[in-house]
Backbone bond lengths (Angstrom), bond angles and torsions (degrees), N, CA, C in turn:
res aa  C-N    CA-C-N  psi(-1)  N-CA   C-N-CA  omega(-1)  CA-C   N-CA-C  phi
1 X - - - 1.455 - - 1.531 110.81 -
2 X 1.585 122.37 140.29 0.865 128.97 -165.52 1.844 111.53 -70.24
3 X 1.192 156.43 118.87 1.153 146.15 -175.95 1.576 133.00 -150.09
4 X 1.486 150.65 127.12 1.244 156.59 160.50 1.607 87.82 3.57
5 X 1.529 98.35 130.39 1.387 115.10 164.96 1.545 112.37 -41.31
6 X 1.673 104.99 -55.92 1.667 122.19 -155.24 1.395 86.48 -63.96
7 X 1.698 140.99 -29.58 1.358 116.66 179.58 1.390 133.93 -119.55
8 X 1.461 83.95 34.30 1.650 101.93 177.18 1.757 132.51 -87.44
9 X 1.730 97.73 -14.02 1.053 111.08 155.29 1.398 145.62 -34.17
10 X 1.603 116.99 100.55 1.520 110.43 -161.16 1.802 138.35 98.64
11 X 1.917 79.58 -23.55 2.095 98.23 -178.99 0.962 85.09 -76.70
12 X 1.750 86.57 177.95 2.102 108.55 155.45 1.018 120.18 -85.44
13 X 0.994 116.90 154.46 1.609 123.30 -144.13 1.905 90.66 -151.27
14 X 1.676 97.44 123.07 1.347 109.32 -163.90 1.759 97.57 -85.36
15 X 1.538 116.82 -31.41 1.417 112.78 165.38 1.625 129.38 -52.93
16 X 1.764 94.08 -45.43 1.818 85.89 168.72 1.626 114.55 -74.70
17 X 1.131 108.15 -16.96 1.523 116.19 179.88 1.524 99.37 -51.78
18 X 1.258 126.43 -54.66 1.689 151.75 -138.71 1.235 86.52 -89.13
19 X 1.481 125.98 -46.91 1.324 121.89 -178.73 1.279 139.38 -42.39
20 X 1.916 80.69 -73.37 1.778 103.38 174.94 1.767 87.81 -40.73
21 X 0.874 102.15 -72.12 1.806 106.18 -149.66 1.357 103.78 -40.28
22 X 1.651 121.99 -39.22 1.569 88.35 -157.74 1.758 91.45 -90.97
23 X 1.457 139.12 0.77 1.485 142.75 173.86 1.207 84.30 -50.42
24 X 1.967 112.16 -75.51 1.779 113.11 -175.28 1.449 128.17 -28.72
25 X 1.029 117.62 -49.94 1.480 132.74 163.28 1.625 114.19 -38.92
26 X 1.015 84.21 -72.79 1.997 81.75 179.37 1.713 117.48 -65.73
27 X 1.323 121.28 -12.49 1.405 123.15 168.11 1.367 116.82 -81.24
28 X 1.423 121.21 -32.35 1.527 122.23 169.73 1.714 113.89 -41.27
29 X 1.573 95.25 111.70 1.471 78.55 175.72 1.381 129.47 -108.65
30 X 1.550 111.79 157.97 1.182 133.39 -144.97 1.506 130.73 -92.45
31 X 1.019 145.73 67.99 1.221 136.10 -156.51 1.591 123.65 -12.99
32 X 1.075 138.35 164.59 1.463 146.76 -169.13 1.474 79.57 -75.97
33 X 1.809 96.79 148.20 1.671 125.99 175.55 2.016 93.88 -57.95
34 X 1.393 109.26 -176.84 1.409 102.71 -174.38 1.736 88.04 -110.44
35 X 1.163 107.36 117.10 1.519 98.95 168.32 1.515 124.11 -62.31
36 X 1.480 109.50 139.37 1.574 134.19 176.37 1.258 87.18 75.37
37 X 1.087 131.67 69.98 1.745 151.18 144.37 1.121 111.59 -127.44
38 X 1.825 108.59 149.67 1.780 110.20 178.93 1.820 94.17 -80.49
39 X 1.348 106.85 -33.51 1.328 106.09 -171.55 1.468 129.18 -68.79
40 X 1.169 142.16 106.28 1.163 153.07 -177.16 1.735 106.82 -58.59
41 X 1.362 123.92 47.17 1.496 129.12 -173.62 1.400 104.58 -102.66
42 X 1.535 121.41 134.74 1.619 118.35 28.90 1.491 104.67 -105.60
43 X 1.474 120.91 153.57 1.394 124.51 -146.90 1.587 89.44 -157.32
44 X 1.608 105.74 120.26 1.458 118.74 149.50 1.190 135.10 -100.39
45 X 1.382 117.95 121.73 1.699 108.08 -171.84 1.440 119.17 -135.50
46 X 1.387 129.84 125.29 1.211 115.04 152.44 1.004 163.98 -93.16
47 X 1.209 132.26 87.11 1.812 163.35 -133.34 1.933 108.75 -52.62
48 X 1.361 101.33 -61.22 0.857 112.96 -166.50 2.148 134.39 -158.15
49 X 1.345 92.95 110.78 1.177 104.94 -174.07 1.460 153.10 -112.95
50 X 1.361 121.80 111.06 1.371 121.24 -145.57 1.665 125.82 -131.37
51 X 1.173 94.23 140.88 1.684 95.61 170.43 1.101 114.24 170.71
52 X 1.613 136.87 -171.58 1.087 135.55 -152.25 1.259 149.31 47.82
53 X 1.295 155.00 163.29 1.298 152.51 -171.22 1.649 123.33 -153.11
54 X 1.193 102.76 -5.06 1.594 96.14 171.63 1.739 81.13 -161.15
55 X 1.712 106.58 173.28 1.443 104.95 -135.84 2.060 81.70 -113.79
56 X 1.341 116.67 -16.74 1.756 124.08 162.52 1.181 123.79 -91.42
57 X 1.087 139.83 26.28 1.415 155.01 140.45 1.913 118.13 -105.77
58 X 1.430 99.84 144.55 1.122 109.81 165.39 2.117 122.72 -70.42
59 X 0.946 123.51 160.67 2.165 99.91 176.05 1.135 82.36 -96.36
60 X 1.664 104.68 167.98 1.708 112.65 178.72 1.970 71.63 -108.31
61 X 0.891 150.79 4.82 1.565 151.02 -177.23 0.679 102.66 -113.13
62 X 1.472 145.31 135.50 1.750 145.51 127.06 1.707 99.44 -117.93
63 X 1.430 102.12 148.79 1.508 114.16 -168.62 1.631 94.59 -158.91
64 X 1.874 109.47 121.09 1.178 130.19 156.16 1.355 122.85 -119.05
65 X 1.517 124.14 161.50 1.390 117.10 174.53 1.450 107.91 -118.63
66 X 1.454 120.36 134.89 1.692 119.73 161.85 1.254 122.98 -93.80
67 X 1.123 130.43 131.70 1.484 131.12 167.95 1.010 91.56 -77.93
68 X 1.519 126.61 179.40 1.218 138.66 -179.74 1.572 101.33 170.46
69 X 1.304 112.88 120.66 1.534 130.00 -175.27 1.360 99.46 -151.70
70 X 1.953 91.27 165.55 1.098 119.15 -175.26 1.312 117.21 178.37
71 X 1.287 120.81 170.45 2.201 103.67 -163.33 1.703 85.43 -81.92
72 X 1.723 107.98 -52.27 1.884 83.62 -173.74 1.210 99.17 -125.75
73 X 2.172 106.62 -177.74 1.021 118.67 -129.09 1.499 91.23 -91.30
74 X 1.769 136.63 -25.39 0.715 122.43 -176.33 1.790 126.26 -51.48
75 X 1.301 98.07 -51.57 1.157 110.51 169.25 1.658 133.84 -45.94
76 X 1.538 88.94 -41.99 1.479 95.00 -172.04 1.986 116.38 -86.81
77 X 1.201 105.03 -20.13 1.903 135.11 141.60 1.287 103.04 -36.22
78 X 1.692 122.62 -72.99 1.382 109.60 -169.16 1.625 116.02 -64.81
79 X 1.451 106.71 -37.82 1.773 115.63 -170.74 1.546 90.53 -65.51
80 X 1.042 145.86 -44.92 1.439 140.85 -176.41 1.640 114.13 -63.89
81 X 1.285 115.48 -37.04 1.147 122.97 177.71 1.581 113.52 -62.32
82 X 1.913 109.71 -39.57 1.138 130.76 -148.26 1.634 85.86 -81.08
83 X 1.463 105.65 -54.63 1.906 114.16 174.12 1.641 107.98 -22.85
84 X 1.140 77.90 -79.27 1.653 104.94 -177.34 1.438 138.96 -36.66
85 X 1.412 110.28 -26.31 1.611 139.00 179.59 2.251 99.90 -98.69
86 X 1.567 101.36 -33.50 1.277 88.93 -178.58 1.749 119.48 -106.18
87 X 1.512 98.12 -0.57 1.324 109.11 150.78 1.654 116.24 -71.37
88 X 1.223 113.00 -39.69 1.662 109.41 178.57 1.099 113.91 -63.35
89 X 1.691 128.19 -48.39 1.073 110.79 149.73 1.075 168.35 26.84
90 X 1.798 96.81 -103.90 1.290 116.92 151.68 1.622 126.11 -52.81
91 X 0.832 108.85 -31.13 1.451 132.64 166.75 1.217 115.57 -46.38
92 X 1.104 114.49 -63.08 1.509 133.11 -175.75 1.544 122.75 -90.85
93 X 1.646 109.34 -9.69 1.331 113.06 175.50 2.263 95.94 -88.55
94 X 0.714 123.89 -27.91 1.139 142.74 -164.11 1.805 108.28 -85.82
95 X 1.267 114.11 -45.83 1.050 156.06 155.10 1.803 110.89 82.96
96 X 1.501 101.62 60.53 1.410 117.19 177.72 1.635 121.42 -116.54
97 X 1.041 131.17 164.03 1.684 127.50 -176.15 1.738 107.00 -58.76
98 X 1.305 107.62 170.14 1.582 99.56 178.69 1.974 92.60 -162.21
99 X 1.310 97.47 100.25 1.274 110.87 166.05 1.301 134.84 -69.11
100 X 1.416 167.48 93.18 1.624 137.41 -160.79 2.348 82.55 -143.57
101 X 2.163 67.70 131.39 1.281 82.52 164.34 1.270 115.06 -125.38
């Protein structure tokens, strides 16, 4: 929930929420690149990250996006799955909602 800095002390907090998750993200590990490719796949990334509106309040929103690739689908199924379980997580260590579309 969105709230005054001075009483944010101690809540859940959708920014550390946003955090843990995208730290989790980059620790998932990744299978070896595919040799004799330009592409360095399978590759998790997070692009872009947002929230808030004034700089003394906490957001009751935080919103990031992951890419997530890989040459096939099996692989790139599990890394999504893998996202997805350590985004909840974070979610739940924090103890705020966790939407992903």
């Amino acid at each position: 929930p969105s709230m005054h800095t001075l009483a944010s002390r101690g809540r859940p907090s959708t920014v550390r929420a946003a955090a843990r998750a995208i730290l989790a993200l980059n620790e998932i590990a990744l299978p070896a690149a595919e040799a004799g490719t330009r592409m360095n796949l399978p590759v998790i990334n997070v692009g872009m990250v947002n929230g808030g509106t004034v700089p003394n309040a906490t957001p009751g929103r935080v919103t990031f996006t992951a890419d997530i690739r890989a040459l096939d689908t099996p692989t790139e199924q599990r890394l999504v799955e893998e996202a997805k379980s350590a985004a909840q997580r974070a979610a739940n260590q924090e103890g705020v909602q966790l939407k992903i579309e």
